[in-house]
C-alpha positions as CSV (number, residue, x, y, z in Angstrom):
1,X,89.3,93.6,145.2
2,X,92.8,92.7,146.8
3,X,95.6,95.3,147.7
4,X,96.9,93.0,149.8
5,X,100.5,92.9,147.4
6,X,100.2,96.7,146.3
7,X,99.9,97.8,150.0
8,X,102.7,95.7,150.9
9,X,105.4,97.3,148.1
10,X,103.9,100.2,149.0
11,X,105.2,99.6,152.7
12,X,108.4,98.9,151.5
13,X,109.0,102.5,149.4
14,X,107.6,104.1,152.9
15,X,110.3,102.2,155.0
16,X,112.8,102.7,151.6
17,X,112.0,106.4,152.1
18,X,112.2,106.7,155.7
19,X,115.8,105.0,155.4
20,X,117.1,107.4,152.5
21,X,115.9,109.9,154.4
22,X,117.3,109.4,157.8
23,X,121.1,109.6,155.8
24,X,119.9,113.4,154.7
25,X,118.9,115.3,157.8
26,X,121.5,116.2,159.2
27,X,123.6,117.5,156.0
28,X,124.2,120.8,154.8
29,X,123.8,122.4,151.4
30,X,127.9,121.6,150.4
31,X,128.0,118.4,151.5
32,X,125.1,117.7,149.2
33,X,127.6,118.0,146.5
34,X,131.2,116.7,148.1
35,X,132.4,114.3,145.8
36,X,135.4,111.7,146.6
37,X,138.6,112.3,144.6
38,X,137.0,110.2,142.3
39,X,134.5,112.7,141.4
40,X,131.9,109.8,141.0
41,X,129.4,110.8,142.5
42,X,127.4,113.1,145.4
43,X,124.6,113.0,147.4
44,X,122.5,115.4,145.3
45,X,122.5,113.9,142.1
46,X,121.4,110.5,144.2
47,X,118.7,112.2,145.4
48,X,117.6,114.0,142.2
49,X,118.1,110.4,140.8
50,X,116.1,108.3,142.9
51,X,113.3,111.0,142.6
52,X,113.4,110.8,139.1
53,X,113.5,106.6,139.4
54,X,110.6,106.3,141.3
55,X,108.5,108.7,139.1
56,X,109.1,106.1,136.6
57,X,109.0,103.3,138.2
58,X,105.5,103.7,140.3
59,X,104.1,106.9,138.2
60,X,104.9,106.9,134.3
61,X,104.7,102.9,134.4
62,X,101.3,102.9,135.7
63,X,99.6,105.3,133.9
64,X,101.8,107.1,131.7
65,X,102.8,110.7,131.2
66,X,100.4,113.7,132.4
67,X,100.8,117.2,131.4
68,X,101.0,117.8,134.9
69,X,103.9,115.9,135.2
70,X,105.8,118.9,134.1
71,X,104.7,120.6,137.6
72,X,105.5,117.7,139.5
73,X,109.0,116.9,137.8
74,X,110.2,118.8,134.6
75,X,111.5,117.4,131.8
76,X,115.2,118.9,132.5
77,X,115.0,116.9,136.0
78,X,114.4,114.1,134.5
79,X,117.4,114.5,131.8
80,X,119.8,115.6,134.6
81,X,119.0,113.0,137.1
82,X,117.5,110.0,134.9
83,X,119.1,106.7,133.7
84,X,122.0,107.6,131.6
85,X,122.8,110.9,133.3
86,X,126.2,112.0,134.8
87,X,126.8,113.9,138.1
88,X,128.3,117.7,137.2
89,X,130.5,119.1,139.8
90,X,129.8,121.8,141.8
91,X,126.7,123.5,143.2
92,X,127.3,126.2,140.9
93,X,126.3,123.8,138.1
94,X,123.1,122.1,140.2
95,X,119.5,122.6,141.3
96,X,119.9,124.4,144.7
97,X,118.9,120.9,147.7
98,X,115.7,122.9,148.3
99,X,114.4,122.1,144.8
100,X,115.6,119.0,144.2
101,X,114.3,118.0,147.8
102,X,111.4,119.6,146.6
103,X,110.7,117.0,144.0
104,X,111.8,113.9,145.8
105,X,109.0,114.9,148.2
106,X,106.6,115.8,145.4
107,X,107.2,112.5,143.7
108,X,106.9,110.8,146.9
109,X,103.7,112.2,148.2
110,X,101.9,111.9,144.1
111,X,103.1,108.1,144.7
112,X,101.8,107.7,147.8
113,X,98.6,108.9,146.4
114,X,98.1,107.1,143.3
115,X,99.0,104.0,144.6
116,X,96.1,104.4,147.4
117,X,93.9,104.0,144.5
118,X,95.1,100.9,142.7
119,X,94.3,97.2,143.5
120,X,96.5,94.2,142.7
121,X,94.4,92.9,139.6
122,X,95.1,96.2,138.5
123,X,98.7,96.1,138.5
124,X,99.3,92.5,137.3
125,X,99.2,93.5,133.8
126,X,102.9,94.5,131.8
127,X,104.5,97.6,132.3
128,X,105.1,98.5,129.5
129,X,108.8,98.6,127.6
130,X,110.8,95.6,129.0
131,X,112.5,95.2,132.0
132,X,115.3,93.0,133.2
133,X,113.9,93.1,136.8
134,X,110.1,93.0,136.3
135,X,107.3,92.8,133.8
136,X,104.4,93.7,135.6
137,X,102.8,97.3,136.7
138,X,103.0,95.5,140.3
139,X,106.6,94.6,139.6
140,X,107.8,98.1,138.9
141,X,106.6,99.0,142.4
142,X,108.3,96.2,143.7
143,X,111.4,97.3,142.3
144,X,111.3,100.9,143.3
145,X,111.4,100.3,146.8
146,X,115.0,97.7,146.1
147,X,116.3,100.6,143.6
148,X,116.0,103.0,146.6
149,X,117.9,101.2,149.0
150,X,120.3,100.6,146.4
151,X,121.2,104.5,146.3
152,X,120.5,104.7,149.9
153,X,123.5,102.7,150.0
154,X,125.8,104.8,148.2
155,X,124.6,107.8,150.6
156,X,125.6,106.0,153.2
157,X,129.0,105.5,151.6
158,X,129.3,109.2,150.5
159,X,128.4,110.0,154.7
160,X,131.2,107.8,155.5
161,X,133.9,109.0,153.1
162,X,133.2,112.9,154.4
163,X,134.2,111.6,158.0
164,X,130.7,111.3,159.7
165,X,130.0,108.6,162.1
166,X,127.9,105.6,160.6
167,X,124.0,106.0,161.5
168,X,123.6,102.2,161.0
C-alpha cells in the first residue's frame, strides 16, 4: 500500500517543526511570556497551542481519544492552550517552558510514530466533525503542518517586537 502522500505531509510537520523550533532556542524562560503592550499574545501560549493543534489534528483525528492521552497531554493543556483559549499574563499564572516544551515534544514524537504506521488508503476516509480546510484523515495532516507555520509566524513576530535580530 502507498504512503507516498502520508510521508510527504509528514515531511512537511518535520520541516514545520524544525522551523518553529529554530525561533525557540535561544530564548529564555521570561521571554517565553513577554507580551507586546497589547497583551495579545506570547511565545508560550503559541507553543502550548500548536502542541495542543497538532494532537488534534494528526492524533485525536485519526484515531480518537486514548486513555493514555492524559499522559501525553492532559485535559487542562488542552483547555488552556486549545481553540478558543486566551493567553493569561505572567509566568506566575503558566505551565513552567519545561513542561509545556515537554508536551510539544511528546506530541511531536507520538506523531511521528503513529503516522509511520498509516498508509494513504488509510487516511482518505473523513475526519471526522467538519472542517473548513479539510475533510479527510490525510487532510488534517496536511493542515497541521500549514497551521504550524502559521504560529511560527507569530513567533517570529513576537522575536522581533522584543528587539532580537531576524533569524530569517
Amino acid at each position: 500500500m502507498s504512503r507516498d502522500r502520508v510521508q510527504s505531509a509528514v515531511d512537511q510537520i518535520q520541516f514545520a517543526r524544525r522551523f518553529t523550533s529554530s525561533f525557540l532556542v535561544d530564548l529564555s524562560p521570561d521571554e517565553w511570556f513577554w507580551q507586546p503592550a497589547e497583551g495579545v499574545t506570547h511565545i508560550a501560549w503559541q507553543v502550548g497551542h500548536l502542541a495542543t493543534s497538532q494532537y488534534g489534528l494528526c492524533l485525536l483525528r485519526q484515531r480518537g481519544p486514548l486513555e493514555a492521552d492524559e499522559n501525553l497531554i492532559p485535559a487542562e493543556f488542552r483547555a488552556n492552550f486549545g481553540k478558543g483559549s486566551e493567553p493569561v499574563s505572567g509566568p506566575q499564572n503558566n505551565l513552567a517552558t519545561a513542561a509545556i516544551e515537554a508536551v510539544f515534544d511528546g506530541v511531536y514524537e507520538q506523531v511521528q510514530a503513529e503516522l509511520a504506521q498509516q498508509t494513504d488508503q488509510q487516511l482518505d476516509v473523513p475526519a471526522g466533525k467538519p472542517h473548513p480546510l479539510f475533510d479527510t484523515k490525510l487532510g488534517a495532516i496536511e493542515w497541521a503542518s500549514g497551521h504550524e507555520l502559521v504560529h511560527a509566524g507569530q513567533i517570529a513576530l513576537l522575536r522581533r517586537l522584543m528587539g532580537k535580530k531576524p533569524l530569517r
